[in-house]
C-alpha positions in Angstrom: -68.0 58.0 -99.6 -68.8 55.7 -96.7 -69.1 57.5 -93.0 -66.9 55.4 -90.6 -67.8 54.8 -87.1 -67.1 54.4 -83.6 -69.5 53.2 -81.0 -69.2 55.2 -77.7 -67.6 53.6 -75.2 -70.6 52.9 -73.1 -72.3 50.7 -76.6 -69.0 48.9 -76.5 -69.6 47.5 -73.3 -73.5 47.1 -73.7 -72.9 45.3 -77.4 -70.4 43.0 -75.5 -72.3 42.3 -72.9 -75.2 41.5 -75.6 -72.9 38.9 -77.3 -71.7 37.4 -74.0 -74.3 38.1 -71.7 -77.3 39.0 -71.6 -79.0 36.2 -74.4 -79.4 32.8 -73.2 -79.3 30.9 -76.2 -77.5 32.0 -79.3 -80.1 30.5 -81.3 -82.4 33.9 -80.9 -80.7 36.0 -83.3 -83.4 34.6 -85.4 -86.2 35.1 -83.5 -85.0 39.1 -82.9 -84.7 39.9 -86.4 -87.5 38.3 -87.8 -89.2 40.4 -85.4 -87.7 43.6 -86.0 -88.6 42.9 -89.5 -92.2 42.5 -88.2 -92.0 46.3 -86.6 -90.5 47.6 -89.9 -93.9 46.1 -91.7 -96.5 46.7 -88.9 -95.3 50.4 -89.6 -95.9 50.2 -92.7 -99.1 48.9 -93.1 -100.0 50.7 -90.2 -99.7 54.1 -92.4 -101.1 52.6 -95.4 -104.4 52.4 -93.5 -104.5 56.0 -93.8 -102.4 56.8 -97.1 -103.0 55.6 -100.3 -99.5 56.1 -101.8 -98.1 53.3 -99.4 -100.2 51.2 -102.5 -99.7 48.0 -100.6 -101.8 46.2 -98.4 -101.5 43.4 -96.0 -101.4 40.5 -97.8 -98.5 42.0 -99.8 -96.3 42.2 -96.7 -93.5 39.4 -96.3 -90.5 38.6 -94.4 -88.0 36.1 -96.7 -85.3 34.2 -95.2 -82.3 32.9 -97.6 -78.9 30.9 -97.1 -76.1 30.5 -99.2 -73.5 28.3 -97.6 -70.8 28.5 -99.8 -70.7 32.3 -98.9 -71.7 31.4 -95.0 -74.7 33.6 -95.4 -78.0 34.2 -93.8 -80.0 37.3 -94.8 -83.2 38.3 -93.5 -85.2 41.1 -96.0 -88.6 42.5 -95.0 -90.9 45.0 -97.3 -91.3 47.2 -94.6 -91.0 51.0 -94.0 -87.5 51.1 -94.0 -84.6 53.3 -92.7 -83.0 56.5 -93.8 -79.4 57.6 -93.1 -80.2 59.6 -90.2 -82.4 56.3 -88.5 -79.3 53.6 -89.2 -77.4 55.9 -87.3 -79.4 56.7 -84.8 -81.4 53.1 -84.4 -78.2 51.0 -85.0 -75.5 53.1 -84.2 -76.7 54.0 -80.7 -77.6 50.8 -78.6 -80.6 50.7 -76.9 -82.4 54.1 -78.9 -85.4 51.6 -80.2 -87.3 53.4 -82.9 -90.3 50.3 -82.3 -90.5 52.2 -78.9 -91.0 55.7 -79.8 -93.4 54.8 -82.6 -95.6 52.4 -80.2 -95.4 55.1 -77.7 -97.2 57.6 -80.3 -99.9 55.0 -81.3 -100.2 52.9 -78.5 -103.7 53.8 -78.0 -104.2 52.2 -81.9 -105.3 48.6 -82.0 -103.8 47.7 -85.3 -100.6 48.8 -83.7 -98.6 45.9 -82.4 -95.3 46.1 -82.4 -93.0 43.4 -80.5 -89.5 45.1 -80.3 -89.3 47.7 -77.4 -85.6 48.0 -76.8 -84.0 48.1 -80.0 -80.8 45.8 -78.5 -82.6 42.6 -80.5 -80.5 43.6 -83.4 -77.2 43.2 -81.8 -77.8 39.5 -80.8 -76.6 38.8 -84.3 -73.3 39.7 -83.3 -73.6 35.7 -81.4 -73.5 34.1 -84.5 -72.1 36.7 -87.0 -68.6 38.0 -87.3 -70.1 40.6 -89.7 -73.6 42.2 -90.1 -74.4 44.1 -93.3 -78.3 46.0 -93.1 -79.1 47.8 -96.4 -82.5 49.5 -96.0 -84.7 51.9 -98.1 -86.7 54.1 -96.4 -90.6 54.5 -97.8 -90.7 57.6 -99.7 -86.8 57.9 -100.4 -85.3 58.1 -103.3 -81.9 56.8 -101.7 -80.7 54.0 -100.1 -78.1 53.1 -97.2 -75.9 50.2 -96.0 -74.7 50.1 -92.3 -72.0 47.6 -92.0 -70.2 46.3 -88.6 -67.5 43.5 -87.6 -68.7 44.0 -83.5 -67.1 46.7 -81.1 -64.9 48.7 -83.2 -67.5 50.4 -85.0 -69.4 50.7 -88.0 -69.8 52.3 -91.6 -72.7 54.0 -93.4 -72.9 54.2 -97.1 -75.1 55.0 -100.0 -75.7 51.7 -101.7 -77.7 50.0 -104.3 -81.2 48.8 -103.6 -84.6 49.5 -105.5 -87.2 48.4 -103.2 -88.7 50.1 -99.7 -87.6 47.8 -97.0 -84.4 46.2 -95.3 -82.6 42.7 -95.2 -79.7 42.1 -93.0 -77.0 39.7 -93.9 -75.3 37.7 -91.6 -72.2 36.5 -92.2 -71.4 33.8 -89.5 -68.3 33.2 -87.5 -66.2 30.2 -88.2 -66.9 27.1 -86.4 -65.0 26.4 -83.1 -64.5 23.6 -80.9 -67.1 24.4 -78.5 -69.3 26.1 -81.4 -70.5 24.8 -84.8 -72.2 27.9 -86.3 -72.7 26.4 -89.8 -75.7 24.7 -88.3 -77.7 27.6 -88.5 -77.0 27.3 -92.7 -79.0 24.4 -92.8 -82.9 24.8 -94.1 -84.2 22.2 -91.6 -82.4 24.5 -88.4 -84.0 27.5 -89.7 -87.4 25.9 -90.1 -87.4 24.7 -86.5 -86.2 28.3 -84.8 -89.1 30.0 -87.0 -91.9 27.4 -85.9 -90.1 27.4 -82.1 -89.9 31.3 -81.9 -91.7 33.4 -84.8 -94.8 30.7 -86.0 -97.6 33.4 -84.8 -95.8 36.4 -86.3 -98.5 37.7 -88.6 -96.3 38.1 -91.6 -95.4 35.3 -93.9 -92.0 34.1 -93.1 -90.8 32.8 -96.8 -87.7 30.3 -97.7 -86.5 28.7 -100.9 -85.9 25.4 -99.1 -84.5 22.5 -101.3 -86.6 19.2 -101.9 -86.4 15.8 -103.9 -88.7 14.1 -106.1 -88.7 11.1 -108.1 -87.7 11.9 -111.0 -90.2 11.4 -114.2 -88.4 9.2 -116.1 -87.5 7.0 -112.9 -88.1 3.3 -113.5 -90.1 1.7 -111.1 -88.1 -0.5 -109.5 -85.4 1.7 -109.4 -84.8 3.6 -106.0 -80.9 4.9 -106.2 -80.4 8.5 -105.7 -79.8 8.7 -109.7 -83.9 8.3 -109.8 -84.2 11.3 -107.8 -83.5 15.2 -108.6 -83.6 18.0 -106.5 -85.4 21.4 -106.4 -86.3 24.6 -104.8 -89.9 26.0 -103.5 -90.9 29.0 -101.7 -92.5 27.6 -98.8 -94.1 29.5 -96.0 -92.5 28.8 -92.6 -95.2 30.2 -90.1 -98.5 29.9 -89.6 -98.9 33.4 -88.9 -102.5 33.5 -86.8 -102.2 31.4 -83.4 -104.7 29.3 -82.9 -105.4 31.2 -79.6 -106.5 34.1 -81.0 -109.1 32.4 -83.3 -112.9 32.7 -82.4 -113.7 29.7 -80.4 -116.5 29.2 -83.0 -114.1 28.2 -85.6 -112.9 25.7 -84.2 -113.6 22.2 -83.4 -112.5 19.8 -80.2 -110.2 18.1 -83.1 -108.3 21.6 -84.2 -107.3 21.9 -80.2 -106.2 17.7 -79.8 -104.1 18.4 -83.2 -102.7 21.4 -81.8 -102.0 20.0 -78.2 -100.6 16.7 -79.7 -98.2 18.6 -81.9 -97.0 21.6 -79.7 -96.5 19.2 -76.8 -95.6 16.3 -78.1 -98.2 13.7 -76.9 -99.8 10.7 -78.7 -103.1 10.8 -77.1 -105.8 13.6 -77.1 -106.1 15.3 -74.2 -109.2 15.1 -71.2 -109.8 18.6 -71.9 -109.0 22.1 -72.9 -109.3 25.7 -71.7 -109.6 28.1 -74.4 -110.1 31.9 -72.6 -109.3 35.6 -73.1 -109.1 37.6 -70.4 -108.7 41.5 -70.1 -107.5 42.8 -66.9 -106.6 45.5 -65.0 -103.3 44.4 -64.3 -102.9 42.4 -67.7 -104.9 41.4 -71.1 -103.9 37.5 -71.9 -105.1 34.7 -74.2 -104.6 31.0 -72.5 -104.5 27.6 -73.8 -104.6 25.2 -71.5 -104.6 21.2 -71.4 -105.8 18.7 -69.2 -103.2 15.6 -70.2 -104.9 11.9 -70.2 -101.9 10.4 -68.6 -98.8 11.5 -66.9 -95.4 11.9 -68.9 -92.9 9.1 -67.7 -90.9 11.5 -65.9 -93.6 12.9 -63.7 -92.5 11.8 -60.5 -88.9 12.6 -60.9 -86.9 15.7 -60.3 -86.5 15.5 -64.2 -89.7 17.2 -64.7 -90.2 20.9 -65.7 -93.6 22.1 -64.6 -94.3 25.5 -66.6 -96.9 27.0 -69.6 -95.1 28.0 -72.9 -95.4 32.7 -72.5 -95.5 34.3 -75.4 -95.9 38.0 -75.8 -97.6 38.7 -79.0 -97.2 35.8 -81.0 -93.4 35.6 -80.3 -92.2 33.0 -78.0 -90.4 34.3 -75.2 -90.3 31.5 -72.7 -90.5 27.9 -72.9 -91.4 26.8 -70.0 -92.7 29.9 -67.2 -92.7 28.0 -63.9 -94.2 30.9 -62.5 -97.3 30.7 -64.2 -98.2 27.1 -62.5 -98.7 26.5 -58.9 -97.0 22.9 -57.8 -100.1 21.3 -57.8 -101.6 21.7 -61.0 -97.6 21.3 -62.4 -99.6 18.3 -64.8 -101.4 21.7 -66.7 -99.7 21.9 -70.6 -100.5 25.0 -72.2 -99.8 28.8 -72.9 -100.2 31.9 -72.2 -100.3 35.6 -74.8 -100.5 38.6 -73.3 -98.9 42.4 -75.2 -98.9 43.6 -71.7 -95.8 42.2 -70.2 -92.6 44.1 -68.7 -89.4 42.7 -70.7 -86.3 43.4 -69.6 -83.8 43.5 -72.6 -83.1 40.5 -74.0 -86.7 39.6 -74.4 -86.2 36.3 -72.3 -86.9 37.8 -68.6 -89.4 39.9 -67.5 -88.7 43.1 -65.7 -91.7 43.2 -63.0 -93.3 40.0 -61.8 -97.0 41.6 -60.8 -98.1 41.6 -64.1 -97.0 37.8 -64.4 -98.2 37.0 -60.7 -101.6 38.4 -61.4 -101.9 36.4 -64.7 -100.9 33.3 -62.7 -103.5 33.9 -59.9 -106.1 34.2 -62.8 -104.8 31.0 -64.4 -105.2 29.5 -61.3 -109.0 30.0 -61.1 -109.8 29.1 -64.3 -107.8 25.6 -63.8 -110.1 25.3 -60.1 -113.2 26.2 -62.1 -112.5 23.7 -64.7 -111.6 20.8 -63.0 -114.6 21.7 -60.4 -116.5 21.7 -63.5 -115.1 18.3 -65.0 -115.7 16.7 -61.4 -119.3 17.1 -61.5 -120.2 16.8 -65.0 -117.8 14.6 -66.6 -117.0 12.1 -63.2 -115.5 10.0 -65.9 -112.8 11.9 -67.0 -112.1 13.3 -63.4 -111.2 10.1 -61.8 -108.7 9.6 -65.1 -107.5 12.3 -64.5 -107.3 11.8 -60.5 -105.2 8.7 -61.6 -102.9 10.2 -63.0 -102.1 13.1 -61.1 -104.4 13.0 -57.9 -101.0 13.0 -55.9 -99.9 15.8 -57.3 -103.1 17.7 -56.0 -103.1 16.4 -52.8 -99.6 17.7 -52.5 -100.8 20.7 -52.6 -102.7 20.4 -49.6 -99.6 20.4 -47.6 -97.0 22.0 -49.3 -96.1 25.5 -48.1 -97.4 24.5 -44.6 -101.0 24.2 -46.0 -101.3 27.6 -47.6 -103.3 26.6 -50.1 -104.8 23.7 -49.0 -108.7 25.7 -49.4 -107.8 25.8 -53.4 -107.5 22.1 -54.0 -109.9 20.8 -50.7 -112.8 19.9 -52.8 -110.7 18.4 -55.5 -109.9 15.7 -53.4 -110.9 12.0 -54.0 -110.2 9.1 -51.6 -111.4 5.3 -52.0 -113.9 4.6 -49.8 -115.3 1.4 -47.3 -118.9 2.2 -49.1 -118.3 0.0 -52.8 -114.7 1.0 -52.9 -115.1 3.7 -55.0 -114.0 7.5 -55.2 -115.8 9.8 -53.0 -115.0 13.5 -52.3 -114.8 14.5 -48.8 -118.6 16.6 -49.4 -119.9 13.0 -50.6 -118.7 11.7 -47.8 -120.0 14.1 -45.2 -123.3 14.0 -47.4 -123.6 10.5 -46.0 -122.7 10.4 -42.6 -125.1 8.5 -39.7 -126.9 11.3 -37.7 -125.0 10.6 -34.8 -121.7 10.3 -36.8 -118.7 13.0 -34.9 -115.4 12.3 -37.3 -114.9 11.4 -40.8 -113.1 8.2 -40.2 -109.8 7.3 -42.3 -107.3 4.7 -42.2 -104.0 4.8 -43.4 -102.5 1.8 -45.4 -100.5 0.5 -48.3 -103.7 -0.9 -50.4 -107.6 -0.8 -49.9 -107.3 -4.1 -49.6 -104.8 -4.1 -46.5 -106.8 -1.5 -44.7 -109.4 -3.4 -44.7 -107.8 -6.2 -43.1 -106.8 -4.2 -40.2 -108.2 -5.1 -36.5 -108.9 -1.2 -35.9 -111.8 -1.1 -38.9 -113.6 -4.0 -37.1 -115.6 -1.8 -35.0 -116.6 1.1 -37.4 -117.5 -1.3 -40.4 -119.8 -3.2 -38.2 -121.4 -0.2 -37.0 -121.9 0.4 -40.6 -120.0 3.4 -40.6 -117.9 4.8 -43.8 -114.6 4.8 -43.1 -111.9 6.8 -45.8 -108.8 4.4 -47.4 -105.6 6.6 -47.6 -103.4 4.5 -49.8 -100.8 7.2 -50.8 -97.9 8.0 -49.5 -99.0 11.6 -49.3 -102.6 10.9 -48.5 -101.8 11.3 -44.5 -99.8 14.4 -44.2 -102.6 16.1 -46.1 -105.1 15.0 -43.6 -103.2 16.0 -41.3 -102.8 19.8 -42.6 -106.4 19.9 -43.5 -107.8 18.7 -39.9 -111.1 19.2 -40.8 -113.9 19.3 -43.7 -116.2 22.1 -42.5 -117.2 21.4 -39.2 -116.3 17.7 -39.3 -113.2 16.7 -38.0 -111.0 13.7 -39.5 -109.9 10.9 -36.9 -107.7 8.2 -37.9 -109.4 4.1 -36.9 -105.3 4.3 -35.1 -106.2 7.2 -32.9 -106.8 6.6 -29.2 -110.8 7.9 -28.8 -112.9 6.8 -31.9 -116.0 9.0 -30.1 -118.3 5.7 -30.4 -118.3 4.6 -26.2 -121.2 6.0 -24.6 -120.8 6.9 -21.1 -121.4 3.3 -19.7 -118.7 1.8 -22.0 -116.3 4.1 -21.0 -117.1 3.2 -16.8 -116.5 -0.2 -18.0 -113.6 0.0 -20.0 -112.0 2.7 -16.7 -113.3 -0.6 -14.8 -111.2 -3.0 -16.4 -108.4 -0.7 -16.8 -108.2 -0.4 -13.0 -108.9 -4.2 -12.2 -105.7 -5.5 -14.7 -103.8 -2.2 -14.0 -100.7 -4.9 -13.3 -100.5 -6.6 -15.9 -100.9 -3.9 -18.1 -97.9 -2.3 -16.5 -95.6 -5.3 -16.8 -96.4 -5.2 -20.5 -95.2 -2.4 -21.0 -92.1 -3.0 -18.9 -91.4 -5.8 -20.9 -91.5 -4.5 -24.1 -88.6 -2.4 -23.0 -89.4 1.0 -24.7 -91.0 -0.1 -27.7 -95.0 1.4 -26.7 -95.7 4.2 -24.6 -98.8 2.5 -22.8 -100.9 -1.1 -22.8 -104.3 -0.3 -22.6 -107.6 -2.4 -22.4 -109.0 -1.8 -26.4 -112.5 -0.5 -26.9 -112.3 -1.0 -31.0 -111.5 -4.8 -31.1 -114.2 -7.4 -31.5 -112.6 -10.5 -33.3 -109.0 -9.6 -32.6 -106.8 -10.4 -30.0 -104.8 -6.9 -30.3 -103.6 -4.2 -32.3 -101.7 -1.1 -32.2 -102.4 2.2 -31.7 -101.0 5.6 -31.9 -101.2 8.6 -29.1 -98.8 11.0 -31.0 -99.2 12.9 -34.0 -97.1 10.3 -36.0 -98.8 7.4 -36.9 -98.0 3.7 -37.7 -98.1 4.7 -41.8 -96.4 8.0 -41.3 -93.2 5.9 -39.3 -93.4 3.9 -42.5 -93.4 6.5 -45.2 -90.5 8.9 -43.3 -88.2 5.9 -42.8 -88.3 5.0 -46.4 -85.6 7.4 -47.0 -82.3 6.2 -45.4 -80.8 10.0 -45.5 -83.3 11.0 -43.0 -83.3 10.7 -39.4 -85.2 7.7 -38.2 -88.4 8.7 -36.5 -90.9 6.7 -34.4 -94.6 7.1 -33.5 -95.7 6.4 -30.0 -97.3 3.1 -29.7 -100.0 2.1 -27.7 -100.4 -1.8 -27.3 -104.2 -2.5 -27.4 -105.7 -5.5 -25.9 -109.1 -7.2 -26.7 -111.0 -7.8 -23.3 -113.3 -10.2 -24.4 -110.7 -12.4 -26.4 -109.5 -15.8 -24.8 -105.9 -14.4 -25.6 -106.7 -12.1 -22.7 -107.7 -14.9 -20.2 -104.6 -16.8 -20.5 -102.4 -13.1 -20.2 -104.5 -12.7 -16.8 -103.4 -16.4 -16.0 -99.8 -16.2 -16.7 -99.4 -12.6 -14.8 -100.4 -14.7 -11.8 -98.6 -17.8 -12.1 -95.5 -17.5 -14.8 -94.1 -14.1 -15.5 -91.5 -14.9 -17.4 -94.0 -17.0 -20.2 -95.9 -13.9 -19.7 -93.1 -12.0 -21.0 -92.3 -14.1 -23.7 -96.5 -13.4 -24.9 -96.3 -9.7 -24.5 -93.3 -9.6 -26.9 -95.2 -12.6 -29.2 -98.5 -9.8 -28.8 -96.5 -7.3 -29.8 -94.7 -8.3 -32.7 -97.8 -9.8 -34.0 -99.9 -6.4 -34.0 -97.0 -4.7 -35.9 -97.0 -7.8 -38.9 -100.7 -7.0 -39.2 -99.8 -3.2 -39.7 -97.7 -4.2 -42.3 -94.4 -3.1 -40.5 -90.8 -4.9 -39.5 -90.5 -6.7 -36.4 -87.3 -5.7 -34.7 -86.2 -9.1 -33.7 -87.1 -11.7 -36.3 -85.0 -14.4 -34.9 -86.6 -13.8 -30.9 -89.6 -14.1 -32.7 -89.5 -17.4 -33.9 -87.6 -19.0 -30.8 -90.4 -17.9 -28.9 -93.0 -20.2 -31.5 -91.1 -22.6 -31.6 -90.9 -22.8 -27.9 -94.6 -22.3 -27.5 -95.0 -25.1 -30.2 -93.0 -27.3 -28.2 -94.5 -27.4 -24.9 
C-alpha cells in the first residue's frame, strides 16, 4: 500500500522557492538530473573497484534519455547504485539532505571519487518544467523496488513498484504550455541534444537517446525527392562526448584538435593566434584552463553589447556561461574555460558561494595570459602585432582604468607606431634606442601617423634625429598620461612647454627675445580674448610660422577626444600661442605692433586660427576667418 506524504513546512517553502527562485533558467532541470544520475553511477562503480559482485564495470555504465510526446514525457534512467525506501524518503522527501554529500564527504580523499551534486536540491528543479515527477529506483543488492511520486508542495507517495534492474529513472511529466511558457519544447530530440552538449557534454557517462532520422529510401528513384522517397527511423546515438578535451594529455593532441575545438565551442570561422592549454594545482584551488587568443575581434567588440567572460565549469558540468570574474577588462578579448572540483556552490549550482577560490583562480589566469602574450611578443612578433590590431586598445585600457592599478601588468605589452620606419616598437625598444643625451621619450598625439607627422611641433625633434612616439588612439593619451614614465625615462608630449633640448645659451636668448617683444606678445594675447593663456617666443619651430602649445594637463588631442561626446561637459586645454622668431611672419607682427594695431589684431586672430586647422581642430569663427582673407587679399 503506498505511504502518503507531506513535506514539512519549511521544504514547502524551500521546493517553492526552487521552482520560482532560486534557478535562473528553467532549461537546467536537465543538466541537474543527468547529473544526479552521474552520482548514482560514480557510486557504483566506485564500489565495484573493490567488490566483485557489483559485476559491472565502467564501460557498462549509461545514462539514457527518452521522450514520448504523445504522453508529454521525459524520463531520465541511470544503471547506477540506486535507492531503497528508507533513502527516497530521506534524499527526496527531505530537501536539501544530499546523499552525493555524505558519500563524497566519506571518500573525498579517493581520486576515482567525483561526484558533482552536493546539495541534493538539483532534483527539485524538475518541478520548473513538470507538473508531476515519478522516480522508481532499485537499490544495488535489493531484492525490492520503490516509486516516489509528487505533483509539487502538497507532498509525496512511496510505493513498492515493479522494476528488475539496479538503478533509477525519473519521469517527467511536463506542465501544459502557457502563454508566457511553451514547455513542449523540451519534447523535441534536437532541444534535448543542445541542453546535453550545452550542460552535461564532459559528464563521463554516456548520455544515450533513440533520436529519429530520415533516409532515402532504397527503392527511391533517382530523380525523385518528395517526402514519399524518404522513411524514417530510430538510432541510439550518444549525446556527449564524455572526456573534455581539457583534461586530455597535451601529447595527444595536435594544434588542429584545439582550432576544431575553439571554432566549434565559440563559434568562430577562423583558427585562432594561439592557445593556452594548463593544469594548475593550488593551494587555494586545482583547475584545468583553456584559453584562446582570437585572430580578429567579434563585430560587437567595441560596443556595450559585448560579454567579456571564460565559460566555468566544475567537473565537466557547465555551470556558467560566461564568468566575468575570471577576466580582467583588458584581456576581455581572452575565449576560453576554466575546470576546477574545488569550487564553493551555493544551491542552485549557478552562483558560487565564496569568491576567493574564484578570485585566486583569476589572479592565476591572469599570469598565464601576461606570460603568454609576453611570450608571443618576442617569439612570434608576427602574430603579436595581429593580435595588437585587433585588440591593442583594449590593453592599453587597462593602463588607465581603475586609476592606473594595473597599469605595471600590461606596460610591456604596449606597442606604439613609431617616427623610426613607422613601425611598432614597445616602449623597451624604444628606450633601447635613445641618443645618449636623450631626457624624455617623445610622443605626439594625433588622429593618424600621417597627421602627426605633419605637425610644426615634430620639426625640431625629427631633425635632431630624435624618435619620437605616434599616439593615434583615442585612448593612447590618457594612458600616457597614467603611466608617466618607462623606468627612469619620463614621457613628454612634442605639445608640452619645455622639450629639454635648449642648452643654457638658447634659453638666455629665447628669455632675450621674450623680454625685447614682451608688448606685442601681450597684445596678442589681449586680442585673442581668452582663447590662449600666454604668447610666447617658440624654441621648437624652424620652418613654421607658429603653432600651439599646451601648459595644462589637457592637451590639444585630449580637448578633442572628451568633446566628442555631446553629454559631457565641454572642456578646454590651456593654450599657449607659439611664435617662430626667425620666420618673416614674425617681422611683419613686429611692424604692425608699431605702426597698425588694429591689422595687427586682425593677424593675431588669422595666427591663431591657423595653428588650430594644423592641429586638426574647429576654428571658432569660420566666417571672421575668411573676412579677414579676403580683406588681406584685397589690399
Amino acid at each position: 500500500m503506498a505511504k502518503t506524504n507531506e513535506f514539512k513546512a519549511e521544504s514547502k517553502r524551500l521546493l517553492d522557492m526552487m521552482i520560482n527562485s532560486i534557478y535562473t533558467h528553467k532549461e537546467i532541470f536537465l543538466r541537474e538530473l543527468i547529473s544526479n544520475a552521474s552520482d548514482a553511477i560514480d557510486k557504483l562503480y566506485f564500489k565495484s573497484l573493490t567488490d566483485d559482485s557489483v559485476g559491472m564495470s565502467k564501460g557498462d555504465f549509461a545514462i539514457d534519455l527518452a521522450v514520448d510526446k504523445n504522453a508529454r514525457t521525459i524520463t531520465i534512467k541511470d544503471n547506477g547504485i540506486g535507492m531503497t525506501e528508507d533513502e527516497l524518503e530521506n534524499n527526496l522527501g527531505i530537501i536539501a539532505n544530499s546523499g552525493s554529500f555524505k558519500f563524497k564527504s566519506e571518500n573525498e580523499k579517493n581520486e576515482d571519487v567525483d561526484i558533482i551534486g552536493q546539495f541534493g536540491v538539483g532534483f527539485y528543479s524538475a518541478f520548473m518544467v513538470a507538473k508531476k515527477v515519478e522516480v522508481r529506483s532499485k537499490a544495488f543488492g535489493s531484492d525490492k523496488a520503490y516509486s516516489w511520486v509528487s505533483e509539487g508542495v502538497d507532498g509525496y507517495t512511496i510505493d513498492e513498484c515493479d522494476k528488475a534492474d539496479t538503478g533509477t529513472e525519473v519521469i517527467l511529466t511536463l506542465k501544459d504550455d502557457a502563454e508566457n511558457e511553451n514547455y513542449s519544447d523540451f519534447l523535441d530530440d534536437y532541444r534535448i541534444k543542445e541542453l546535453v552538449k550545452k550542460y552535461s557534454d564532459y559528464v563521463r557517462f554516456p548520455i544515450r537517446m533513440d533520436v529519429e532520422k530520415s533516409r532515402r529510401k532504397a527503392d527511391a528513384k533517382e530523380d525523385d525527392y518528395s517526402d514519399e522517397a524518404y522513411e524514417t527511423y530510430t538510432e541510439n546515438e550518444t549525446l556527449n562526448s564524455m572526456v573534455p578535451l581539457w583534461r586530455k594529455n597535451k601529447n595527444e593532441l595536435k594544434p588542429e584538435d584545439y582550432n576544431n575545438f575553439y571554432k566549434e565551442k565559440f563559434y568562430d570561422y577562423n583558427d585562432p593566434l594561439k592557445y593556452i592549454h594548463s593544469k594548475v594545482e593550488g593551494t587555494a584551488a586545482t583547475y584545468d584552463a583553456l584559453l584562446y587568443i582570437p585572430s580578429q575581434a567579434p563585430y560587437n567588440f567595441y560596443s556595450r553589447e559585448y560579454e567579456k567572460g571564460l565559460q566555468l565549469y566544475s567537473s565537466g558540468v557547465l555551470i556558467m556561461d560566461k564568468c566575468a570574474d575570471l577576466l580582467p577588462d583588458y584581456f576581455s578579448f581572452v575565449k576560453g574555460l576554466v575546470d576546477s572540483a574545488d569550487l564553493s556552490l551555493n544551491i542552485s549550482r549557478e552562483m558560487l558561494q565564496h569568491d576567493h577560490q574564484l578570485k585566486a583562480i583569476a589572479k592565476s589566469i591572469e599570469k598565464t595570459i601576461k606570460s603568454e602574450l609576453s611570450k608571443m611578443l618576442k617569439n612570434h612578433r608576427e602574430d603579436y602585432e595581429k593580435l595588437w590590431k585587433a585588440f591593442g586598445i583594449q590593453i592599453k585600457f587597462g593602463v588607465y582604468d581603475n586609476y592606473g592599478r594595473d597599469k605595471d601588468a600590461v606596460e610591456d605589452l604596449l606597442l606604439f607606431t613609431s617616427s623610426a620606419e613607422k613601425k611598432l616598437v614597445t616602449l623597451d625598444e624604444y628606450v633601447s634606442r635613445m641618443k645618449e643625451d636623450q631626457k624624455y621619450i617623445y610622443y605626439c598625439a594625433a588622429e593618424t601617423v600621417e597627421k602627426a607627422e605633419l605637425l610644426p611641433q615634430t620639426e625640431l625633434l625629427r631633425d635632431k634625429g630624435y624618435e619620437i612616439l605616434y599616439l593615434t588612439d583615442n585612448v593612447d593619451e590618457f594612458a600616457v598620461k597614467v603611466l608617466m614614465r618607462h623606468g627612469d625615462k619620463e614621457f613628454r608630449s612634442v605639445s608640452e612647454g619645455d622639450l629639454g633640448l635648449d642648452t643654457e645659451e638658447q634659453k638666455e636668448e629665447t628669455k632675450k627675445l621674450t623680454e625685447d617683444n614682451k608688448g606685442m606678445l601681450d597684445l596678442i594675447k589681449e586680442a585673442l580674448d581668452g582663447k590662449i593663456t600666454e604668447a610666447k617666443i617658440s624654441d621648437r619651430l624652424k620652418t613654421h610660422p607658429v603653432c600651439i602649445s599646451n601648459a595644462g594637463q589637457i592637451s590639444l588631442e585630449m580637448e578633442k577626444i572628451l568633446n566628442q561626446n555631446p553629454q559631457n561637459e565641454r572642456v578646454k586645454s590651456e593654450k599657449v600661442l607659439e611664435l617662430n622668431p626667425g620666420h618673416k611672419i614674425f617681422s611683419v607682427m613686429q611692424g604692425l605692433y608699431d605702426t597698425d594695431k588694429e591689422k595687427f589684431k586682425d593677424y593675431a586672430a588669422l595666427l591663431y586660427d591657423q595653428a588650430l586647422l594644423i592641429e586638426g581642430m574647429p576654428i571658432e569663427d569660420p566666417l571672421a576667418f575668411s573676412e579677414k582673407i579676403c580683406k588681406l587679399m584685397a589690399e
